[in-house]
C-alpha positions in Angstrom: -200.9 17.2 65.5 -202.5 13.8 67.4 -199.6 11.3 67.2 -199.0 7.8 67.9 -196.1 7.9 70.2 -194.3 10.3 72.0 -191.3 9.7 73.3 -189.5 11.9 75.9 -186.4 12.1 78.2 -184.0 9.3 76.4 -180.5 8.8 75.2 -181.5 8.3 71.5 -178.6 7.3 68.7 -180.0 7.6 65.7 -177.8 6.4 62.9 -178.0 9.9 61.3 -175.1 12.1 60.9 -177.0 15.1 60.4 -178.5 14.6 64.2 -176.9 12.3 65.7 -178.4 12.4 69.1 -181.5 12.8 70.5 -183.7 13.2 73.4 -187.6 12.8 72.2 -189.3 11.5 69.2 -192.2 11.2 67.5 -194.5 8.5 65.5 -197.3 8.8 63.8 -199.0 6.2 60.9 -195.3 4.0 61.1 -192.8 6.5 60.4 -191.2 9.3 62.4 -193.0 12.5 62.6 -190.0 14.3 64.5 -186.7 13.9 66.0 -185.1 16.0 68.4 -185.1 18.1 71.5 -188.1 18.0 74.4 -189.3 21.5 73.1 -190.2 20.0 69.7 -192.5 17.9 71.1 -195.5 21.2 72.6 -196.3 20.5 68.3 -197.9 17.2 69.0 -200.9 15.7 70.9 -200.8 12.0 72.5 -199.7 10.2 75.9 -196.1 11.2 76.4 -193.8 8.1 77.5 -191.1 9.0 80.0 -188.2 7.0 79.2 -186.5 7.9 82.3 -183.1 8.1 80.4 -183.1 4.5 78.6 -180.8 3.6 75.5 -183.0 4.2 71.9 -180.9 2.8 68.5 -182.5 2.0 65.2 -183.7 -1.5 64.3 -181.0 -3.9 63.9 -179.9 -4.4 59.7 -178.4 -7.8 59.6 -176.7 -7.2 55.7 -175.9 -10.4 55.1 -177.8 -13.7 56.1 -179.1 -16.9 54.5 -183.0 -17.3 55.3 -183.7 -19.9 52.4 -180.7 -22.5 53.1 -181.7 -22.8 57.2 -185.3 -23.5 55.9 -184.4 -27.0 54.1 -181.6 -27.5 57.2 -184.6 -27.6 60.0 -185.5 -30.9 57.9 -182.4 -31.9 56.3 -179.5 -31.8 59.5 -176.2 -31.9 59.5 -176.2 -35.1 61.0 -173.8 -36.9 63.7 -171.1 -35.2 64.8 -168.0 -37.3 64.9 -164.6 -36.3 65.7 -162.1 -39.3 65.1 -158.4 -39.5 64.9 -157.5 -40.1 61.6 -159.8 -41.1 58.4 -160.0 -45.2 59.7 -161.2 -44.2 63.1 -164.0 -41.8 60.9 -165.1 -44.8 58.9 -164.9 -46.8 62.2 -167.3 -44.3 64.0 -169.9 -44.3 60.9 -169.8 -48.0 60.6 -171.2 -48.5 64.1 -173.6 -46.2 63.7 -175.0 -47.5 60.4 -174.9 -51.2 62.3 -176.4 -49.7 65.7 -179.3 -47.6 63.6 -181.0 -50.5 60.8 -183.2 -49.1 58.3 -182.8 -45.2 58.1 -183.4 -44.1 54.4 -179.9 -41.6 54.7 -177.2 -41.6 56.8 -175.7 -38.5 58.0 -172.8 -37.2 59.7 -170.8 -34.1 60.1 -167.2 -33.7 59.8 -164.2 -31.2 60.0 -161.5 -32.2 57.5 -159.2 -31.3 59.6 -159.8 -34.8 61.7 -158.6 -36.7 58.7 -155.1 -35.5 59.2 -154.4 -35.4 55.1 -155.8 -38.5 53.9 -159.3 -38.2 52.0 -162.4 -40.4 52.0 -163.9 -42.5 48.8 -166.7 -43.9 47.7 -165.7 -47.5 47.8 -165.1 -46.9 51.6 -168.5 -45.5 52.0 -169.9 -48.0 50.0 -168.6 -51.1 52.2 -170.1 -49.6 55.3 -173.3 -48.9 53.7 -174.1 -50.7 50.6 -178.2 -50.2 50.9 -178.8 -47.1 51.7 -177.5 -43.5 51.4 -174.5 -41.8 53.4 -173.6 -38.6 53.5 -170.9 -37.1 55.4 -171.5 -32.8 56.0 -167.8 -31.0 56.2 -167.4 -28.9 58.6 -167.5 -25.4 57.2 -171.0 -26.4 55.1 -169.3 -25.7 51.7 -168.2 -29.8 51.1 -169.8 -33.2 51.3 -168.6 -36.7 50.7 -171.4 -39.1 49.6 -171.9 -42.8 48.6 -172.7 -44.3 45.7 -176.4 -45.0 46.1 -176.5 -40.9 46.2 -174.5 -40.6 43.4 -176.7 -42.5 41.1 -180.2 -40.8 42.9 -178.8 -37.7 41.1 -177.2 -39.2 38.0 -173.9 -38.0 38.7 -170.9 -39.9 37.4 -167.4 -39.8 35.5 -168.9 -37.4 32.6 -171.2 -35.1 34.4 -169.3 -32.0 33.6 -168.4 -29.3 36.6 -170.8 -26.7 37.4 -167.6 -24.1 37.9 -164.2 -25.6 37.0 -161.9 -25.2 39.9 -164.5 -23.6 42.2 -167.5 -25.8 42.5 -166.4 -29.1 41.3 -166.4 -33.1 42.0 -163.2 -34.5 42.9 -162.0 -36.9 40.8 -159.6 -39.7 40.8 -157.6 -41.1 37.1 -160.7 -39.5 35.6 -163.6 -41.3 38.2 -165.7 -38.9 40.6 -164.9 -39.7 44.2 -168.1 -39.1 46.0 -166.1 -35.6 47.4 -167.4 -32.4 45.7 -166.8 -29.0 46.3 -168.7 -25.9 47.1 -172.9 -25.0 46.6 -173.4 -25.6 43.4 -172.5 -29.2 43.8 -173.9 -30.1 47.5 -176.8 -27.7 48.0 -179.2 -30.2 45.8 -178.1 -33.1 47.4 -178.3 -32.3 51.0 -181.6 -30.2 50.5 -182.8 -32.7 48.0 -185.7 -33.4 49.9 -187.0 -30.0 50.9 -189.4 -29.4 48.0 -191.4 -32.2 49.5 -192.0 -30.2 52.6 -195.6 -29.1 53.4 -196.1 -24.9 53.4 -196.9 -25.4 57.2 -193.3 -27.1 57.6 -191.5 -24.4 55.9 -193.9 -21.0 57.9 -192.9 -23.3 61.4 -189.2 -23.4 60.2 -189.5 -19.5 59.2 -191.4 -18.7 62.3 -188.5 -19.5 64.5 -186.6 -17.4 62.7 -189.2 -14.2 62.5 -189.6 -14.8 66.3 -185.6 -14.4 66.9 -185.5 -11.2 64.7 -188.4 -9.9 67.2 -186.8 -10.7 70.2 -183.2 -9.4 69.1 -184.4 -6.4 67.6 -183.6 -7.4 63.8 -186.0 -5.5 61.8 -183.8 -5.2 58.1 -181.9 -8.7 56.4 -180.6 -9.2 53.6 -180.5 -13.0 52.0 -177.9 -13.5 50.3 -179.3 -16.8 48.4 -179.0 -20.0 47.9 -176.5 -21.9 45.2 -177.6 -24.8 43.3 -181.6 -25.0 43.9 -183.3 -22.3 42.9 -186.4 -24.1 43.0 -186.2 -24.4 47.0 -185.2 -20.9 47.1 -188.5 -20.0 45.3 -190.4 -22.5 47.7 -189.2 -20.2 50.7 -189.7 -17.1 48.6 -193.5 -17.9 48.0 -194.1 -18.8 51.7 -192.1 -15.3 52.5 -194.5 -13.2 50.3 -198.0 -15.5 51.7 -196.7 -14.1 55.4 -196.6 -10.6 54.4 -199.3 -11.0 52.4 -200.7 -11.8 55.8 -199.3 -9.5 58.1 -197.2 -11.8 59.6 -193.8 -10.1 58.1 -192.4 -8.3 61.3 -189.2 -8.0 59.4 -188.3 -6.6 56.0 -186.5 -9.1 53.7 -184.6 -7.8 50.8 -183.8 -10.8 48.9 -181.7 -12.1 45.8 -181.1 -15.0 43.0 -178.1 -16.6 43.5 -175.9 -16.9 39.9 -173.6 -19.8 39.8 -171.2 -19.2 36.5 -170.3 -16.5 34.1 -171.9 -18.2 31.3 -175.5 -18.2 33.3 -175.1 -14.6 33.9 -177.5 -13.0 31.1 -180.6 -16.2 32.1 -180.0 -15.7 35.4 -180.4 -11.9 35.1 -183.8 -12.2 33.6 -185.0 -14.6 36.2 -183.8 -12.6 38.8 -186.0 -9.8 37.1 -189.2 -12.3 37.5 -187.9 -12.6 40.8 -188.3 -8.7 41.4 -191.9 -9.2 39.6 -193.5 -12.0 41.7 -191.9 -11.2 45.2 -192.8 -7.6 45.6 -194.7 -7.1 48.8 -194.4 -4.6 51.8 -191.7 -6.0 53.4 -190.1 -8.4 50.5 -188.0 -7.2 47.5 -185.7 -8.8 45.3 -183.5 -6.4 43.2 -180.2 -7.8 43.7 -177.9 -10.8 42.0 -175.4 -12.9 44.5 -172.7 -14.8 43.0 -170.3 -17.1 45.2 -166.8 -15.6 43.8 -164.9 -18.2 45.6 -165.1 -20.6 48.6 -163.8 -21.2 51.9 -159.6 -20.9 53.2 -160.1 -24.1 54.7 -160.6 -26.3 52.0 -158.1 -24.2 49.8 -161.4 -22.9 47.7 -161.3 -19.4 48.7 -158.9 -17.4 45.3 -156.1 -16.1 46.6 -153.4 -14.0 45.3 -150.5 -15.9 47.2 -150.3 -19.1 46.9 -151.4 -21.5 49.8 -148.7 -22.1 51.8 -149.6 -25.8 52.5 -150.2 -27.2 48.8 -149.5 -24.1 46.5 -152.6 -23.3 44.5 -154.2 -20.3 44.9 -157.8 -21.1 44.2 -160.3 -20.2 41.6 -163.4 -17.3 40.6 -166.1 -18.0 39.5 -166.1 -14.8 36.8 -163.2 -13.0 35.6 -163.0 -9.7 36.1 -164.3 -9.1 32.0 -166.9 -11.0 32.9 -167.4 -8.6 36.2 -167.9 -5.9 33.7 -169.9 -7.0 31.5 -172.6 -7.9 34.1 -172.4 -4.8 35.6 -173.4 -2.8 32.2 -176.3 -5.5 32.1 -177.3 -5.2 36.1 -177.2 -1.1 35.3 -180.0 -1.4 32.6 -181.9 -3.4 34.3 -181.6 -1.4 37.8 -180.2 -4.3 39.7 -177.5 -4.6 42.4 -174.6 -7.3 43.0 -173.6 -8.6 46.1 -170.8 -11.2 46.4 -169.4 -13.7 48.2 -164.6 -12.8 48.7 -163.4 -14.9 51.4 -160.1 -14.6 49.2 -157.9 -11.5 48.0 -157.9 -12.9 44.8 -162.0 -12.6 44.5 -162.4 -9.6 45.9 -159.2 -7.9 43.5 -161.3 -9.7 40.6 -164.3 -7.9 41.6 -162.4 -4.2 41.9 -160.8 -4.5 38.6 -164.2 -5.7 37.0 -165.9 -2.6 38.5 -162.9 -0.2 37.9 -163.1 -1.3 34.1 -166.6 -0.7 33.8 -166.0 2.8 35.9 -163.6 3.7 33.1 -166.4 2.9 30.4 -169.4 4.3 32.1 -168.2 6.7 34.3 -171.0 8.5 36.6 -173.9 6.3 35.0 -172.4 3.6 36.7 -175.3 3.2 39.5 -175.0 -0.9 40.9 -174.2 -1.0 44.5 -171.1 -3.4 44.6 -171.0 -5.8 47.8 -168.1 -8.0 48.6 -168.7 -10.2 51.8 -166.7 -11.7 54.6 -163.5 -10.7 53.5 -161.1 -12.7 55.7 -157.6 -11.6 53.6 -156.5 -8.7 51.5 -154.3 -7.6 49.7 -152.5 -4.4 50.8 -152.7 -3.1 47.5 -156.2 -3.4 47.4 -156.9 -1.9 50.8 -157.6 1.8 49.1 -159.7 0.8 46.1 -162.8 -0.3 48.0 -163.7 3.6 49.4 -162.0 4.7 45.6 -164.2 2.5 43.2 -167.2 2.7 45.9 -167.9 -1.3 46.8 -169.3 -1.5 50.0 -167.8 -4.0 52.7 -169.8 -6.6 54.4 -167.7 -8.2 57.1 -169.2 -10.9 59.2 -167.6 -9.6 62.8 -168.4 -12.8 65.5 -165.7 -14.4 62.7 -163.0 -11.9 64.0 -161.8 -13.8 67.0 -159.7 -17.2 67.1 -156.1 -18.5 66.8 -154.0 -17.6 64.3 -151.7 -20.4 64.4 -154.8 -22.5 63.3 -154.8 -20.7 60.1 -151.2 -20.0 59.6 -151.0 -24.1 58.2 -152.5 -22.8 55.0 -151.8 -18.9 54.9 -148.2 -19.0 56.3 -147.4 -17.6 59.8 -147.7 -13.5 58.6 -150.7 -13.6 56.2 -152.3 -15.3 59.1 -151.8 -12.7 61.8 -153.2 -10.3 58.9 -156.8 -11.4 58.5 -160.7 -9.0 58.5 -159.3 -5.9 58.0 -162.1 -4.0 58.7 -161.0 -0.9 60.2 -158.4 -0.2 58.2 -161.0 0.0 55.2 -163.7 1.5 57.2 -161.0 4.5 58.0 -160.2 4.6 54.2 -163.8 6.1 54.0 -165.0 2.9 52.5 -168.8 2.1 52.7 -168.3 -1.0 55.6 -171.4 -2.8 57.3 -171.6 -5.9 59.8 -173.4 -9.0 59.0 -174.1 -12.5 61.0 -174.1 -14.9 58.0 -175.5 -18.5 58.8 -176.3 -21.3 57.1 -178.5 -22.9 59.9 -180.9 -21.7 62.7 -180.3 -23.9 65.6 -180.4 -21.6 68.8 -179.6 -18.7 66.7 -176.7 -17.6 69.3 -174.3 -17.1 66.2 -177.2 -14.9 64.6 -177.2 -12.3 67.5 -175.6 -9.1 66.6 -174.5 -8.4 69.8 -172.4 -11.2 69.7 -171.1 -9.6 66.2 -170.8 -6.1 67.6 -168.7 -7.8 70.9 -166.3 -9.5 68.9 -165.8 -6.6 66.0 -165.0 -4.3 69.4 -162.6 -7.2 71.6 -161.7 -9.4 68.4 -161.8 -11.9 70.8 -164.2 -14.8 72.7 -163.9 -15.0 76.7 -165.9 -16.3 79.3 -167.9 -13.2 79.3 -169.4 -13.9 75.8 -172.8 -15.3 75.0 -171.7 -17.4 72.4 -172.7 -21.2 70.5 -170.0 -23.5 69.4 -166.9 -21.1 69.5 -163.9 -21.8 71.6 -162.5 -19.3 73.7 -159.9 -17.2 72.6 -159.1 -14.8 75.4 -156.0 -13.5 73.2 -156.9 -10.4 70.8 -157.1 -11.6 67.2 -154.3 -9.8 65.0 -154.0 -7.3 64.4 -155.0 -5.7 67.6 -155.3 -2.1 65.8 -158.4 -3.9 63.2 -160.5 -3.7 66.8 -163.8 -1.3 66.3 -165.3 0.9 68.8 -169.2 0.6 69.8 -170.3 3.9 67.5 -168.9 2.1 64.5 -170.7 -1.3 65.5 -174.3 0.5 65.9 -173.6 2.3 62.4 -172.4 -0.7 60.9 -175.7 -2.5 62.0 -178.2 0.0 61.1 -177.9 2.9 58.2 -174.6 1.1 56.8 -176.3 -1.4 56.1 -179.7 0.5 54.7 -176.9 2.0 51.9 -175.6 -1.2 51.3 -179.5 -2.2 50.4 -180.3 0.7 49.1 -183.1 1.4 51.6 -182.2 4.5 53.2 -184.5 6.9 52.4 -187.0 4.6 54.5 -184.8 2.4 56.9 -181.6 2.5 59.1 -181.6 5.9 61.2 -184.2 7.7 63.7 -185.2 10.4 60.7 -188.7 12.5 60.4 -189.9 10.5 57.6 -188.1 7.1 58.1 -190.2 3.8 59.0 -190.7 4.2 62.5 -188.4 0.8 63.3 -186.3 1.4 67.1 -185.1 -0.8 70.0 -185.9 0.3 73.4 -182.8 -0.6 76.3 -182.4 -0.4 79.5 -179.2 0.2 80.1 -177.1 2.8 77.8 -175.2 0.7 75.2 -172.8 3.3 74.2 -171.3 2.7 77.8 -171.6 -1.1 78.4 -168.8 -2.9 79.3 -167.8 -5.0 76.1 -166.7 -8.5 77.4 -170.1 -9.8 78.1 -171.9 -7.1 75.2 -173.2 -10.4 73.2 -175.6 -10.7 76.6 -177.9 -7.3 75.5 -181.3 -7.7 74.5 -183.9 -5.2 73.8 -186.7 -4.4 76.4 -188.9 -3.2 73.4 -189.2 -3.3 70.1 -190.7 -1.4 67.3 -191.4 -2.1 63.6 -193.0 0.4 61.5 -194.1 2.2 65.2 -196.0 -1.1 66.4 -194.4 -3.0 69.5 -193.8 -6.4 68.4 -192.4 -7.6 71.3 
């Protein structure tokens, strides 16, 4: 048989249990044509490559990203960075800036709440340092924003605009006024992107061309998006621009995307545009076929739902569906043939999502066929640790996370929760369905999107000298507990045909397999045995997608 490629004498991990290693392989029209030994190759005709002994893994499967929200970011940044001690010296800092910098349309600035050491900012205050145009002041983790008026009123929000999700997604308010604080996506995504639907087609392909070129040079060849909240109609602007690459052959990476679903009572409208969705952005390398809900928030703001109570101010958080509510979407995501993938920083969300899916389990038994995602999971519950492998949720972690200093996190979890957090090998030993994600909300240099860097901190759980890395201090310690640590094998799994299942795509994607898209990384050096302080630094010498170097 004439082939395309033949491959000979390399160290090949495939991904696939059945044949798990390999010395020679085969392409021919995209996909693999054989797998195996050096004998099985005397079946096929073509130049024969020589690897002289170099690494060969599947295409990297980044399962959970954001590729819409970075888009409207390239245009739309974050702003200053300012680091003051104490909120005066923050309102100080933006002051000058406003005074030094006349005549900019919107001011902003980026801030960890942690620098205002308890106190909180208002309106007023932001309105006295800039009464004539708009401010805008980013929080740190990306899920907060404080604004001034003149923003306020651009988007008619005052003292009776309701909350998009009560106790999740909310504006703060103050003896019954809104603030100019508001909480999680729903509220701030359609202010601080609110002028990204003005942005030419060109714009948006340059914005998503850095990102296609990093996934080329890093040997990404699978993502999944996992949405935007609170402006769908951006989204859909990417979405379009997406489906015209393809459309072009400009697609070197398959995208398999999702609607984001704010509240429980939006669930049945947002199903059926998700299924127009699935309609209208159905190309080679685009699908939609999956809903994402953001169940909770982030730990640091005390928006993440937690079982125990926050040990700093005692609440625990809210979801944004009960777990009844769970259910009934999953009998409604099962007719229509649709998958759910959602966002449990908290115990509390993800233990909302089991008990959701274990009472549907109990009412539809085996016909039950959604593929369940929780992502991130920073904290658990120990009596939930089993029920992911029993009730068959997959989980996503995001493993450059796993590294830091506990004591930072102990002010709101309480010294022993703290030393207790991304449990992942404790549930990937449970035999539950675990996969390895980058999640960002913004491109910048992309260091933060390398997998690498995800699969050197999932191993070391921690962030040295050695490690290629943007915007993380070093923590040479290990993160607790020291025993959550993964080895490399479960890395390259957790980056390739874990996260196909998770997607739903393995029967094409995620191992070496005779019949599978022909999508592999070439290495130089053997990645099984590389040292892993310093892992974030591997590249790729060659990459495939669908057998075409695109490197």
């Amino acid at each position: 048989m004439k082939a395309d490629i033949i491959i000979k004498n390399a160290k090949i991990f495939t991904s696939d249990s059945d044949n798990p290693q390999a010395s020679a392989l085969v392409v021919k029209d995209g996909t693999f044509a054989y797998v195996g030994d050096e004998a099985g190759l005397a079946d096929f005709e073509g130049e024969v490559m020589d690897l002289g002994g170099k690494f060969i893994m599947p295409g990297i499967i980044d399962s959970h990203v954001h590729v819409t929200i970075p888009v409207g970011f390239e245009y739309a940044p974050m702003g200053e960075r300012i680091e003051p001690d104490g909120k005066q010296e923050a309102l100080d800092i933006m002051a000058k800036y406003v005074k030094e910098n006349p005549g900019e349309k919107r001011y902003r600035f980026y801030l960890e709440k942690k620098f205002l050491k308890g106190e909180d900012i208002v309106k007023e205050e932001l309105d006295a340092i800039c009464p004539d145009a708009e401010l805008q002041i980013q929080e740190g983790e990306g899920h907060s924003i404080w604004v001034n008026s003149k923003i306020l009123e651009k988007h008619g929000i005052n003292d009776d605009t309701p909350d998009p999700i009560p106790g999740l997604a909310f504006y703060v308010r103050k003896d019954g006024h809104v603030t100019g604080n508001m909480y999680e996506g729903a509220t701030e995504i359609p202010i601080i992107l609110d002028s990204s639907m003005e942005l030419t087609d060109e714009q948006v392909d340059a914005a998503l061309q850095r990102w296609i070129d990093f996934s080329v040079e890093f040997g990404v060849s699978a993502v999944f998006d996992s949405g935007l909240p609170g402006d769908a109609k951006f989204h859909e602007k990417v979405y379009k621009r997406l489906r015209a690459l393809d459309e072009q052959g400009k697609l070197p990476v398959y995208v398999d995307g999702c609607l984001v679903v704010n509240a429980e009572n939006v669930a049945r409208e947002g199903l059926e545009e998700l299924k127009r969705f699935q309609r209208e952005y159905n190309t080679e390398h685009l699908k939609v076929h999956t809903m994402k809900i953001f169940m909770d928030g982030t730990q640091k703001i005390h928006t993440a739902a937690m079982v125990t109570p926050y040990a700093d101010i005692g609440t625990t958080g809210s979801t944004a569906f009960s777990a009844e509510g769970i259910a009934r979407l999953l009998k409604d995501l099962n007719d229509a043939d649709m998958d759910l993938h959602l966002h449990t920083v908290g115990e509390r969300a993800s233990r909302t999502v089991l008990d959701g899916v274990e009472m549907a389990r109990k009412e539809m038994g085996d016909s039950l066929h959604v593929r369940v995602t929780c992502a991130h999971l920073e904290i658990q519950d120990d009596a939930d640790l089993d029920r992911f492998a029993k009730l068959g949720v997959f989980a996503n972690f995001t493993p450059h996370w796993h590294a830091g200093d506990p004591s930072y996190s102990a002010v709101w979890l309480g010294e022993e929760r703290s030393k207790k957090q991304f449990r992942c090998k404790t549930l990937w030993d449970s035999g539950a369905h675990v996969a390895w994600s980058s999640d960002n909300i913004v491109f910048m240099d992309f260091m933060t999107w390398n997998p690498y860097l995800g699969m050197e901190v999932g191993m070391t759980r921690m962030i040295t000298d050695k490690t290629r890395h943007y915007d993380f201090a070093r923590c040479a310690e290990v993160f607790p507990p020291e025993d959550e640590r993964m080895d490399i094998e479960e890395m390259l799994l957790g980056f390739t045909i874990n996260g196909a299942v998770q997607l739903g795509i393995e029967d094409t994607k995620g191992s070496i397999t005779a019949g599978k898209d022909a999508d592999f990384l070439v290495f130089d050096n053997d990645l099984l045995t590389a040292e892993q302080e310093g892992f974030s630094f591997n590249k790729p010498a060659d990459v495939y997608f669908g057998g075409k170097k695109v490197n």
